[in-house]
C-alpha positions in Angstrom: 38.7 -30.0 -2.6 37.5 -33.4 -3.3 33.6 -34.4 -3.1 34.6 -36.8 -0.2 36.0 -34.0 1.7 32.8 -31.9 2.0 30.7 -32.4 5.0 27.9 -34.6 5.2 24.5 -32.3 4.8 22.7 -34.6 6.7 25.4 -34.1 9.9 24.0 -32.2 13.1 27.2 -29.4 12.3 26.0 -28.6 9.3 22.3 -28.5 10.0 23.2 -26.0 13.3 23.7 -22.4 11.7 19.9 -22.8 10.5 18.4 -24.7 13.8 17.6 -21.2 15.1 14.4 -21.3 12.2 12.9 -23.6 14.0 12.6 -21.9 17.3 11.6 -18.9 15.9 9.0 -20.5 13.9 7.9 -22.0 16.8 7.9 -18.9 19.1 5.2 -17.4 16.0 3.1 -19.8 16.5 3.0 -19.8 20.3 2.3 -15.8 20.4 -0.1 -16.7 17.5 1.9 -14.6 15.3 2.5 -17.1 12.5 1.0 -16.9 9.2 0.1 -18.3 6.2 -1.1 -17.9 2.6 -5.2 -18.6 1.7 -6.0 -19.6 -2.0 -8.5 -17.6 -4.4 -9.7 -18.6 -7.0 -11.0 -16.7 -10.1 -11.7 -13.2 -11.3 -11.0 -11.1 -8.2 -13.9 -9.4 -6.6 -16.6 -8.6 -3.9 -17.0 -12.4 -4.0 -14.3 -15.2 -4.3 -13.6 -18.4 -4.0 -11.4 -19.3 -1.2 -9.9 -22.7 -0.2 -13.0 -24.0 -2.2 -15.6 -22.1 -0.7 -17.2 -18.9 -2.0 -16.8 -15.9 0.9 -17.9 -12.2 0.5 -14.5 -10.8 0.2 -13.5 -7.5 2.4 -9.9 -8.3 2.7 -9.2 -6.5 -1.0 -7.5 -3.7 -1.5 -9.3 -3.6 -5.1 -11.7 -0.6 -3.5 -13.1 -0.2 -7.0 -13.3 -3.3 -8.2 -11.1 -3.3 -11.8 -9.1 -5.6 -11.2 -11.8 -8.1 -12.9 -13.1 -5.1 -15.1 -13.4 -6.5 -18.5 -11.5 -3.4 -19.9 -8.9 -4.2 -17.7 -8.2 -7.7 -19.0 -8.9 -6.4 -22.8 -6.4 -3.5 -22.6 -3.9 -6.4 -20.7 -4.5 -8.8 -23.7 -4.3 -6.4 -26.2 -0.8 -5.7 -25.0 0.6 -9.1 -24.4 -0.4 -9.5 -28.2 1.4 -6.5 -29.5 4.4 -6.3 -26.9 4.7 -9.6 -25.5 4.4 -10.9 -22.0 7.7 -9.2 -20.5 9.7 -5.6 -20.6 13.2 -7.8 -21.1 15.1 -4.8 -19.5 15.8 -1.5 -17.6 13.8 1.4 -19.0 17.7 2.8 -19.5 18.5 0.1 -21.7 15.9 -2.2 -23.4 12.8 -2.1 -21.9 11.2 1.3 -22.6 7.9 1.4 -24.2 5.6 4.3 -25.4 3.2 3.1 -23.6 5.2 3.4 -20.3 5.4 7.2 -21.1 1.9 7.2 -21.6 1.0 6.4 -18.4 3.2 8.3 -16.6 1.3 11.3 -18.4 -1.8 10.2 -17.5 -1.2 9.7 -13.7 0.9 13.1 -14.2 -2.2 14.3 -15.3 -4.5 12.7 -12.7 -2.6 13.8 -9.7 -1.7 17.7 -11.0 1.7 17.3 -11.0 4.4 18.2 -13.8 5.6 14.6 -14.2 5.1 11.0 -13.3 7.7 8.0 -13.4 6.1 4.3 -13.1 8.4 1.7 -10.9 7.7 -2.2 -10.6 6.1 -1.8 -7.5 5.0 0.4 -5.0 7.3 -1.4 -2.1 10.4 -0.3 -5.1 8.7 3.4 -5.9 9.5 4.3 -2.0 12.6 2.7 -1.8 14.0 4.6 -4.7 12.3 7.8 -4.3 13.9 8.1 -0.7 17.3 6.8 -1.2 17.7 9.4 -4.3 16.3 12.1 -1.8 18.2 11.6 1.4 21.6 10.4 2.7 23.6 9.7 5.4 24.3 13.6 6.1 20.1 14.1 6.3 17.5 14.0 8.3 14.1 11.9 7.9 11.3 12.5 10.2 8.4 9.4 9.9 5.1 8.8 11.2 5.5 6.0 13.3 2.7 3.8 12.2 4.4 4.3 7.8 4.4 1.6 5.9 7.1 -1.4 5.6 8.1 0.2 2.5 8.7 3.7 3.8 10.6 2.2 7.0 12.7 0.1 5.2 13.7 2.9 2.3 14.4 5.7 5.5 16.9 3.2 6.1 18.0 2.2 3.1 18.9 6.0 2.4 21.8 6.0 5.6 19.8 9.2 6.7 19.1 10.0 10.6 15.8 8.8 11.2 13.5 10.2 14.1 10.0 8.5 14.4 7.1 11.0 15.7 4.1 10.0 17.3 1.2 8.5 15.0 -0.1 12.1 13.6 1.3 14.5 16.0 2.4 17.9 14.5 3.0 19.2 17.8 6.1 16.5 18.2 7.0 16.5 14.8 7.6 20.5 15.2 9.4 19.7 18.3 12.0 17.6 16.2 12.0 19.9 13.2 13.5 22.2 15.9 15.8 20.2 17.6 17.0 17.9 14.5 16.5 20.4 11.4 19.6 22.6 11.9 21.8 19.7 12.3 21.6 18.3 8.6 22.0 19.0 5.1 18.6 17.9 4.1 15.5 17.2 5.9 12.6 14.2 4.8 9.1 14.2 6.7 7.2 11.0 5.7 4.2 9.7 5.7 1.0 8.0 4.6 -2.0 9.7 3.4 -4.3 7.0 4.0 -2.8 4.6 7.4 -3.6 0.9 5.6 -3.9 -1.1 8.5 -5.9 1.7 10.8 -7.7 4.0 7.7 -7.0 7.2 9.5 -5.4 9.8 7.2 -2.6 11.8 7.8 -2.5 15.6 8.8 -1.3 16.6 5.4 -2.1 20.8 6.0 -0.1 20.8 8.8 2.7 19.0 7.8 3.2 20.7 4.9 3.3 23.7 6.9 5.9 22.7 9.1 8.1 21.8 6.0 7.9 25.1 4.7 9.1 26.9 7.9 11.8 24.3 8.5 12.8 23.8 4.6 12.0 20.1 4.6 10.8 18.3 1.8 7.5 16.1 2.1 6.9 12.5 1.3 3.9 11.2 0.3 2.6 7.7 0.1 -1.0 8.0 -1.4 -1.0 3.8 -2.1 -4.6 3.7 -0.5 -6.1 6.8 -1.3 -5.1 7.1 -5.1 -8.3 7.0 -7.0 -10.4 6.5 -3.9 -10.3 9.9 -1.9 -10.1 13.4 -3.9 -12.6 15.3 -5.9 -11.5 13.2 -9.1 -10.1 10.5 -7.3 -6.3 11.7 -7.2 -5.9 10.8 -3.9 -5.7 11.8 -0.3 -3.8 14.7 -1.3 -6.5 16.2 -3.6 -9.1 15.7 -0.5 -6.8 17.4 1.8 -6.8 19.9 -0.5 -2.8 20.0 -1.0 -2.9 19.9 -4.4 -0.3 21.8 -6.5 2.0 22.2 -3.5 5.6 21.4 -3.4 5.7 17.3 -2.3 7.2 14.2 -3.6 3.5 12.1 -3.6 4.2 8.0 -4.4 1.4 5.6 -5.1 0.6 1.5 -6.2 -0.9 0.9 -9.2 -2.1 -2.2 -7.5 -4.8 -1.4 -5.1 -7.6 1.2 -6.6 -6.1 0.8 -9.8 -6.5 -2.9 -10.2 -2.9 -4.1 -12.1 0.7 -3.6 -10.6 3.4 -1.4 -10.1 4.2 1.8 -8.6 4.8 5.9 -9.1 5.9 9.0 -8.1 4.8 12.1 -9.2 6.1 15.4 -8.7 8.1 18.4 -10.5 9.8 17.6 -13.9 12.8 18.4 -11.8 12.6 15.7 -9.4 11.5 13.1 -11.4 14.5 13.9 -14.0 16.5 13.5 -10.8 14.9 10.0 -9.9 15.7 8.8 -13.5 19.1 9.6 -12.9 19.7 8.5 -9.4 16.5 6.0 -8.0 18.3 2.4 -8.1 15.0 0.5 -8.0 14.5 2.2 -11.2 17.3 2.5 -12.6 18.4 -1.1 -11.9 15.0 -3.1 -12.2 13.2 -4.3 -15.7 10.6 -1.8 -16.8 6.7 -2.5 -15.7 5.0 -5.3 -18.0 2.8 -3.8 -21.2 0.0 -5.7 -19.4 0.6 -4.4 -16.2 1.1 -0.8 -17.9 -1.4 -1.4 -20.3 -4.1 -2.2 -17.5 -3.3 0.6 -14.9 -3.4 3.1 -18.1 -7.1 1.6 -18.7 -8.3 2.0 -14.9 -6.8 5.7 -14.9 -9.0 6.7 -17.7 -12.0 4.7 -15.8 -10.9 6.6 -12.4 -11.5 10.0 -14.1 -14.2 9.2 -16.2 -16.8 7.3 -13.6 -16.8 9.4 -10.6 -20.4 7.1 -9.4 -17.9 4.6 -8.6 -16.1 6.4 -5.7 -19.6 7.7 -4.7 -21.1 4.0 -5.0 -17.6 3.7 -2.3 -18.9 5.9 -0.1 -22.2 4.6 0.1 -20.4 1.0 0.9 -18.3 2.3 3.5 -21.3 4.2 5.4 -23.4 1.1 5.5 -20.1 -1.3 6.6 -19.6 0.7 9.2 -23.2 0.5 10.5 -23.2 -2.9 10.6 -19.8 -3.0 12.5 -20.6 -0.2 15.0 -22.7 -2.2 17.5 -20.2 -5.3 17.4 -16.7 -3.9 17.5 -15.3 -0.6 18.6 -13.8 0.6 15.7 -10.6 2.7 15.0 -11.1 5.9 13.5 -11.1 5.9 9.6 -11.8 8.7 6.8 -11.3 5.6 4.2 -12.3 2.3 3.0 -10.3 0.5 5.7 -12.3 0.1 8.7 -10.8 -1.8 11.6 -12.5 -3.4 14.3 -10.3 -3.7 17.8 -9.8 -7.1 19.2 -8.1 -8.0 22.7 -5.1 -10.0 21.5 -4.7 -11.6 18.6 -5.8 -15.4 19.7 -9.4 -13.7 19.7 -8.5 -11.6 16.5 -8.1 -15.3 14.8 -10.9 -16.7 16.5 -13.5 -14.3 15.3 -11.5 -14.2 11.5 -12.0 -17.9 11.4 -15.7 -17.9 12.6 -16.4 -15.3 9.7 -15.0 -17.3 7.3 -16.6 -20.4 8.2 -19.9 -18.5 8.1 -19.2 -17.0 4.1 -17.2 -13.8 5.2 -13.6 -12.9 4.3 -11.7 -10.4 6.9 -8.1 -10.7 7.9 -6.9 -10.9 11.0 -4.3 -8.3 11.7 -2.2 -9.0 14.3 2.0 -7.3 15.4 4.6 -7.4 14.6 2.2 -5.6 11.7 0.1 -3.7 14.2 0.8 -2.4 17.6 -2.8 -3.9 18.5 -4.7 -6.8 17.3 -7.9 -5.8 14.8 -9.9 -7.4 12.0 -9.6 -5.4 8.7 -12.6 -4.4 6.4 -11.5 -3.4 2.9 -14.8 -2.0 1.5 -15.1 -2.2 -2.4 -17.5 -0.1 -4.9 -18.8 -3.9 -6.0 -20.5 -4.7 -2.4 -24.1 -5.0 -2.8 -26.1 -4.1 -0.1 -27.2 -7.9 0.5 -23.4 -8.3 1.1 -23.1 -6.0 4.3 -26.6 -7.8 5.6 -25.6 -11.6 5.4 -22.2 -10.0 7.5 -24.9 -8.1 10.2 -26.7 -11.7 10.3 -23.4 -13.7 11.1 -22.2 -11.3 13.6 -25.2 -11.7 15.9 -24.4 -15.1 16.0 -21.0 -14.4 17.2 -20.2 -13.7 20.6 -18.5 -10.2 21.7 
């Protein structure tokens, strides 16, 4: 075809098969839906620069403040210098370092599990775990309020998926019953630790109900791992779950301050996710800095237990100061969400906090069912932090 025969771009046929981005864009900002990206500047932490101003920060999920930790950045440096900046590869072909074994053996360790296997992300970890796990003659059974990632790999896998009620056993043995005979293999999903409500999930009971209908159990532990637990392994440990039979997943990019993703379980399964996860399989291993600084904050999560104590002091006093402003959603974790009507107020109160030196998202659906403001507390709020946020909300109106 000759250059003269193509259309012109510019021509109202050729600009018509996108037009619809418009509208929707527009339809966003009309149900106050739209949004957009904020800059920070700096080392991350309790306090940042945003959009040139410097805010108390509680929209991190950094709950134990490494990811400025000096030891952090060393250990990242270090790497870069002795491995370069990227992986270059698939862990199957090129890009395997000892360094990514050794920090599968150290979350292996952390969590009490035979074996670990570290992913690019958390969002990829959950995506490959449950495509490997499931298929299109099985059965997955979610928690309705899972995260994106867990949603998007149930249907990723071509399973049968069947939502239950946000935490309700009594449903999800209801379906078990109904569902379970039907299919080869059976899934049940969910969080530990809700991220946009802080509730955890009914782990015991779950559990339970997979051992009577021969389910397996997914786990996503992304906001619990080094926060909740004895020694900081995660929601699991504090539910007291540990050493029983469950796939648990988890970020390296929240507690643990660098980036990527796991799963941990039996040798056998993850020899089976080696062999059969495509976001693994099929994705350039984790960067040495990346692997490098997770490794670091792994050794710091089991050898400084005052800072998930220090976490639970922060998240006592937060939620004092919140309590006679906002009616708050139940939370056994550093998320604490305060309810809002719709989400016009949700961003009208967000932007008056910022304005006034505080950082808290608004959270508003498609994300949430119902509009909030979220609190991320970290272990690096000072107690002068949660007072300048009890002096600005008195000056805002309920």
């Amino acid at each position: 075809m000759q250059v003269s025969d193509c259309q012109d771009p510019t021509s109202t046929a050729a600009i018509a098969p996108y037009a619809w981005i418009e509208r929707a864009l527009e339809t966003l900002h009309r149900a106050d839906w739209y949004r957009r990206v904020q800059t920070i500047a700096g080392l991350p932490g309790a306090v940042v620069e945003l959009d040139g101003r410097r805010v108390i920060n509680f929209a991190s999920n950094d709950y134990l403040g490494l990811a400025g930790d000096a030891r952090l950045i060393h250990a990242a440096t270090e790497a870069v210098a002795a491995y370069g900046t990227g992986s270059t590869g698939s862990r199957l072909l090129s890009g395997h370092r000892a360094l990514h074994r050794q920090l599968e053996q150290a979350i292996a360790q952390l969590k009490q599990t035979d074996d670990a296997l570290v992913f690019s992300s958390g969002y990829a970890a959950n995506l490959g775990a449950i495509a490997a796990l499931v298929g299109p003659r099985d059965l997955i059974l979610a928690d309705q309020y899972n995260h994106s990632s867990l949603k998007n790999g149930a249907r990723l896998s071509g399973a049968t998926i069947c939502e239950y009620p946000h935490g309700d056993c009594t449903a999800l043995n209801q379906m078990l019953n109904q569902q379970r005979p039907q299919h080869r293999r059976c899934l049940v999903i969910t969080d530990s630790v809700f991220s946009m409500d802080g509730d955890l999930a009914p782990l015991p009971a779950i559990l339970a109900l997979a051992r009577q209908f021969d389910s397996m159990v997914l786990v996503d532990e992304a906001h619990a791992t080094g926060v909740l637990g004895a020694t900081g392994a995660g929601g699991v440990e504090h539910l007291g779950c540990t050493g029983q039979p469950l796939v648990q997943v988890g970020t390296l990019s929240k507690a643990l301050g660098s980036l990527g993703g796991y799963v941990a379980g039996s040798a056998l399964l993850i020899d089976w996710l080696r062999n059969r996860a495509p976001t693994w399989i099929y994705s350039t291993g984790l960067s040495p800095a990346d692997t490098a600084a997770a490794l670091t904050a792994v050794q710091i999560v089991q050898q400084e237990p005052a800072r998930r104590q220090q976490l639970e002091r922060n998240v006592a006093q937060l939620r004092q100061v919140l309590a006679p402003h906002f009616s708050l959603l139940p939370s056994e974790s550093p998320i604490l969400c305060a309810q809002c009507r719709t989400p016009a107020e949700a961003l009208a109160i967000a932007q008056q906090l910022q304005q006034a030196g505080i950082f808290a998202p608004a959270i508003r659906p498609p994300t949430v069912p119902t509009s909030r403001l979220r609190f991320s507390v970290m272990a690096t709020h000072e107690a002068a932090h949660c007072a300048q946020l009890a002096a600005v909300l008195t000056t805002i109106p309920n």
